[in-house]
N, C-alpha and C positions, 0 to 999 in steps of 0.2 A: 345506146351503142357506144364502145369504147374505140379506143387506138385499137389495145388489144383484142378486140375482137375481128377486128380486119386480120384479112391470108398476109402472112407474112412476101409472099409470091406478088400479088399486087402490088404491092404499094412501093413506090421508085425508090432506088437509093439515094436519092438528094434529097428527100423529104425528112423531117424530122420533127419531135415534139412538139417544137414551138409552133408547130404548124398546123397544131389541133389545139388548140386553146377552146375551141369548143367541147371537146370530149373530157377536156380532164376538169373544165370546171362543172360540168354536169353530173362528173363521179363523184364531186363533193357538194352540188345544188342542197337546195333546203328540201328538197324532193325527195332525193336519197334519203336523209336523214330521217324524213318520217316516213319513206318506206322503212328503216333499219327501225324505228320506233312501233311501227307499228306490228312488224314483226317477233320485236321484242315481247310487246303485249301479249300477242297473241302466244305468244310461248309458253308466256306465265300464266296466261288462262288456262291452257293444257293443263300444266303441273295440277293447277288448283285443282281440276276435271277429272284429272287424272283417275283416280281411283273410284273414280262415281260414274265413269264410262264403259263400253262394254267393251271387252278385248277383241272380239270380233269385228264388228262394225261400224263399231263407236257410238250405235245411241246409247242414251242415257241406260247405266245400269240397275239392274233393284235388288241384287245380291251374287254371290257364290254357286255356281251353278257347276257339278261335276267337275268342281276344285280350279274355276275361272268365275273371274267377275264379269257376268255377262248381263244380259237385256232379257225380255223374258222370249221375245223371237226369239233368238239362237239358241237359248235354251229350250223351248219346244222344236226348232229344228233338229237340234242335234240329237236329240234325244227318239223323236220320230225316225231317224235316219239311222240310227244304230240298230234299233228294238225291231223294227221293220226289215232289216237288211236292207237298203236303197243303193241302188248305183249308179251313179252320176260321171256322165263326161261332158267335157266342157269341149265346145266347138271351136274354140282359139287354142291357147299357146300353155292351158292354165295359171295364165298372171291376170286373170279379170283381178279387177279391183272390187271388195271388200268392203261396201261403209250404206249407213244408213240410206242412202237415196238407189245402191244398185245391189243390196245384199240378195235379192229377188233372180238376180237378172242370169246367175252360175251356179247351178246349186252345187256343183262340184268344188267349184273354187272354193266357196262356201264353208263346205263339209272338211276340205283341206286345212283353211284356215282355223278352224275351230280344231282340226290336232295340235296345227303349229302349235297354238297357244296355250297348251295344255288341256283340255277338255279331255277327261278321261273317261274313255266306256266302259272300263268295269264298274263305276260307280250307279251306272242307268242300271234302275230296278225291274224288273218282271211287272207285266201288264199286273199278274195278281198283287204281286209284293207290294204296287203300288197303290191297287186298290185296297188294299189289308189297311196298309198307312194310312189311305185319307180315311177310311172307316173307324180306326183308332182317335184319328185325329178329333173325326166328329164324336164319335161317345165321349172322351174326354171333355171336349167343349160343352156337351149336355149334361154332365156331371158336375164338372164347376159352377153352369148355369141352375143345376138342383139345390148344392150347396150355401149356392148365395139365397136362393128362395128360402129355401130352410130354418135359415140362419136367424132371421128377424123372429121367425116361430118359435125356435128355440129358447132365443133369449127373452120372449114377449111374456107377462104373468099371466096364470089361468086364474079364473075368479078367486078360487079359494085361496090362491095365492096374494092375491089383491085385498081380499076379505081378512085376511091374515096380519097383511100391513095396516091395513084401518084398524084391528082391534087393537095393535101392539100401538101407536101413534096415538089414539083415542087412551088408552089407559096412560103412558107417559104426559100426556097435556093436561091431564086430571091428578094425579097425583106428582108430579115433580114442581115443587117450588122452587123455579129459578129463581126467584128473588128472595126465597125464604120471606116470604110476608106472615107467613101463619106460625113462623116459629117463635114463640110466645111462651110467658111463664118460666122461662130458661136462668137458670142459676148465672148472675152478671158476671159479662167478661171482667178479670183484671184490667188495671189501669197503672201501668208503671209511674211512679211519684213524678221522674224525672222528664215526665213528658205533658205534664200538668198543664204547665205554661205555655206551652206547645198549642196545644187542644185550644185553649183558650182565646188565643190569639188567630187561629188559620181553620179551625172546627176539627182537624184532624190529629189524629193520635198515633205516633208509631212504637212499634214494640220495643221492648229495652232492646239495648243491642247484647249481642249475643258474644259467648265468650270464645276464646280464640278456638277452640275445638268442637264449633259448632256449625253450623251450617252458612256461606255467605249466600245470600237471598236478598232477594228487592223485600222492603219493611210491609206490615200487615198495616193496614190504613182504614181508621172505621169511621165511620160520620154519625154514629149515634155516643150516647155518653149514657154513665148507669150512676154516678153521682161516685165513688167509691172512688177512692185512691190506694190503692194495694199495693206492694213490693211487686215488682215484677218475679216473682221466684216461678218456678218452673210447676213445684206442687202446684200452685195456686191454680195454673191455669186447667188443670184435670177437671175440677165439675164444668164450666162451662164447654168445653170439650165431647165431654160425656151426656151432655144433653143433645147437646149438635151432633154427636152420632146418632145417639137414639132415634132424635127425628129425620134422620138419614135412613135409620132402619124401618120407619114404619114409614117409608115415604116408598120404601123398595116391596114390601108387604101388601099395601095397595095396591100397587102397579102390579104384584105377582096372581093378586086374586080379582082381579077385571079379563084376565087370560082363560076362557072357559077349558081350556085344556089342561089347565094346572089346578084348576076347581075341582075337575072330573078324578084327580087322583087323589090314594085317601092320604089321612091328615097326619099320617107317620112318615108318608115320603113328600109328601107338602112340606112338611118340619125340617127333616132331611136334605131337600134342596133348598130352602130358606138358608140355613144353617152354614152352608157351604158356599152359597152364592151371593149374598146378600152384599155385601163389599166390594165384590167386583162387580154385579151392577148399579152400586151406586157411585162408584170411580166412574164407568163408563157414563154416567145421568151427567157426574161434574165434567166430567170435561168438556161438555156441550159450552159451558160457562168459563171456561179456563183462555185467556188471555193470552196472548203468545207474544206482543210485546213487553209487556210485562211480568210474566210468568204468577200472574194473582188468579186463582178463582172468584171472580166477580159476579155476586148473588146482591144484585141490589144492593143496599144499603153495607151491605157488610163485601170486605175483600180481603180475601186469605193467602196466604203466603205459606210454601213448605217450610216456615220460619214456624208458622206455630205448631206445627209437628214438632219441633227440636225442643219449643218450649213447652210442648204437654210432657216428654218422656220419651218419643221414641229416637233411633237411633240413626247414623248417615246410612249405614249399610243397607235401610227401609228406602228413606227419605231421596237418597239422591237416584237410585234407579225409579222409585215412584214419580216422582218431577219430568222425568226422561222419560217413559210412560206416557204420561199425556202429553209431552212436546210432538211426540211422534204422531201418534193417533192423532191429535188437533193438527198437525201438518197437513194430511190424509184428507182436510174438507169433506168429510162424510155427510150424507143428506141424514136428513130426520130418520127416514125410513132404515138407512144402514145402522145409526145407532140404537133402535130399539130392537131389529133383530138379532146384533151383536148381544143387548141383555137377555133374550129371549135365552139365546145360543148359551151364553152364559147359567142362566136360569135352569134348564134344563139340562143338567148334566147327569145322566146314570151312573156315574164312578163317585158318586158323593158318599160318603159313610151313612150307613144307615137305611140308603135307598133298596126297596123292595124290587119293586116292579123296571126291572133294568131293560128289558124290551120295549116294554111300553113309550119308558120315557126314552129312551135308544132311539125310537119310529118316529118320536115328538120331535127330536133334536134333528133327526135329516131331515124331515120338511121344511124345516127353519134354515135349515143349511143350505136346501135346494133353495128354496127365496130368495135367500141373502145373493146366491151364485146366478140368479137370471136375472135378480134388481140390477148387480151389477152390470152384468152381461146389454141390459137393456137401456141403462143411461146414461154406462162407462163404454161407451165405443172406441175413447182413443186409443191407441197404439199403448201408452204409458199406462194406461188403467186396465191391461190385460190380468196383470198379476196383484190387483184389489184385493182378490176374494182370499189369495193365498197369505199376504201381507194382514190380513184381517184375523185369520185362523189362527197366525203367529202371537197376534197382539193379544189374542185371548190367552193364549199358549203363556205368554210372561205376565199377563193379568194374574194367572191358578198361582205363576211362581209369587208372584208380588202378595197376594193373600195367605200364602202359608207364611210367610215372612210375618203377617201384618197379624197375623195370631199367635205368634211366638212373643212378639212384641207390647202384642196385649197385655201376655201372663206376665212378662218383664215388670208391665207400669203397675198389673195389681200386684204385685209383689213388693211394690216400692210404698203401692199408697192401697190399705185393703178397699177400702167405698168411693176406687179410682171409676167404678163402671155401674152404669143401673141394671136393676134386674133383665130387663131386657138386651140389656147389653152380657153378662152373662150366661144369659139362655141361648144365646148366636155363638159367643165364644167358647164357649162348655165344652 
């Protein structure tokens, strides 16, 4: 209680301020101040609250409810009160108060308040509309719940599919020498002069360097020796080259006749897909082996570089999309199983010149293609491995490109050097 709150009527004209020393020090008490403190608080609770309250009543709210944020009470009230017709009179003055502990107590007041605030009833839906909704709502939910069951089926392998991946996994483990251990009897690599003392000194040998319009590449590095010191010239290096493809080639011939489905057709379109494919699934064998910090094919003992490409004959416009080629695909960390399907896919191609039976092998190619798309689907779950299967198609797609390049290039080096290539090397490029 203040000065100022006393009747100006009472109190005597001789009296004065000084004469409340009690009232005016109690308007500024440390009292006051954490009443005004505390008030303060409480203020800024509100704001924080603000929007997470109901317009109505003030309990807590849980959404938007006929274009007010309200509770879910006043949102079934209001909503019963409209659809229903209800009419409600209030037995006082209509200013009942409105809040959590007496929203019960007026349902008039109530139902008033909830116009003030905006509550709109044309937004209240029909008893049926509303059931149509929640019926919608639920098949929906049971649909997505289908989906997700489905899903794992979808992408899961059926036997034959599974049966499928062990034969192609079983033939690449038996025929592909990663280390090249059985390439044997092979015409000895070149030995540049100038790298003699090199070798002798460290075990390792690197290739001549190459001239300014050649390719810049990390050096081919080998840790065997053939006793032979040769010029580094470019001819020289085509026989051993040419051996190293061949047993490239009969490494891909193997792998292509452990495939009971490439058995079963006859030996014209066997020939035919040979002929066509052979190159690009033994790019795809190497690159299992290809090195990404150092950009080397490392097969055991020996490690290759797009350098010796440059120094057998072939040209950059091969060479540097080639290299780029397996950087990408090796980026990719493909399983075992992705890259024998990828040769399978490869292997099987009905648009090959020559090939007969383009159905047949057409029907061979999408089950191969279905496999590759549910291996994905089934051990690429993340987000970023959705578009594998499509990324994969692509890499085959500039594989085809990279091989007719790599037979144009062929006829280039026999042209240069005639007994650049063995007969079997021949028979595939023909």
């Amino acid at each position: 209680m203040n000065r100022q709150d006393l009747d100006p009527a009472i109190i005597p004209a001789g009296w004065s301020s000084a004469m409340f020393p009690g009232f005016e020090e109690d308007s500024n008490s440390s009292c006051g101040s954490l009443g005004a403190s505390t008030l303060s608080l409480k203020s800024g609770e509100s704001e924080d609250n603000e929007e997470r309250l109901c317009s109505v009543c003030g309990d807590k709210a849980n959404g938007y409810h006929f274009h007010v944020l309200t509770c879910e009470g006043c949102k079934g009230f209001f909503r019963r009160s409209i659809t229903k017709g209800l009419t409600f009179t209030c037995p006082f003055t209509r200013s009942c108060p409105v809040n959590k502990a007496k929203r019960r107590r007026c349902q008039a007041c109530r139902l008033q308040k909830c116009l003030e605030v905006g509550m709109r009833k044309d937004m209240i839906l029909s008893e049926d509309a509303l059931t149509a909704r929640r019926e919608l709502r639920v098949k929906k939910r049971q649909e997505r719940l289908q989906r997700t069951q489905r899903a794992p089926e979808a992408a899961s392998l059926s036997e034959e599919q599974e049966q499928l991946i062990s034969i192609l996994i079983d033939a690449h483990r038996k025929h592909f020498d990663t280390n090249l251990e059985n390439f044997v009897d092979y015409r000895p690599q070149p030995i540049a002069r100038d790298n003699w003392e090199n070798f002798k000194q460290d075990g390792s040998l690197s290739s001549p360097e190459s001239s300014p319009g050649a390719m810049d590449s990390s050096p081919m590095t080998y840790t065997y020796i053939t006793g032979c010191t040769i010029e580094g010239d470019t001819l020289k290096e085509i026989p051993h080259f040419a051996d190293l493809s061949t047993y490239m080639i009969h490494q891909v011939i193997n792998f292509a006749k452990e495939i009971p489905d490439f058995r079963s057709l006859t030996i014209d379109d066997q020939i035919s897909l040979l002929k066509g494919a052979t190159m690009e699934v033994s790019h795809l064998q190497y690159n299992t082996v290809f090195n990404l910090e150092t950009n080397l094919w490392e097969c055991g003992r020996l490690k290759f570089s797009i350098e010796l490409g440059a120094m057998t004959g072939f040209q950059r416009v091969f060479l540097e999309p080639l290299q780029k080629f397996h950087i990408t695909l090796r980026k990719l960390n493909l399983h075992q199983a992705e890259y024998v399907l990828m040769q399978a896919l490869a292997l099987f191609s009905p648009d090959r010149p020559g090939v007969v039976e383009h159905r047949h092998i057409d029907k061979i190619q999408e089950t191969i293609a279905m496999t590759l798309k549910c291996y994905i689907d089934y051990h690429h779950q993340l987000a970023g491995s959705r578009f594998l299967f499509a990324k994969l198609l692509s890499m085959l797609a500039e594989l085809r490109t990279l091989n007719e390049e790599n037979a144009k290039q062929m006829v280039h080096i026999q042209n240069v050097m005639e007994d650049a290539m063995t007969p079997l090397m021949k028979e595939i490029f023909s």
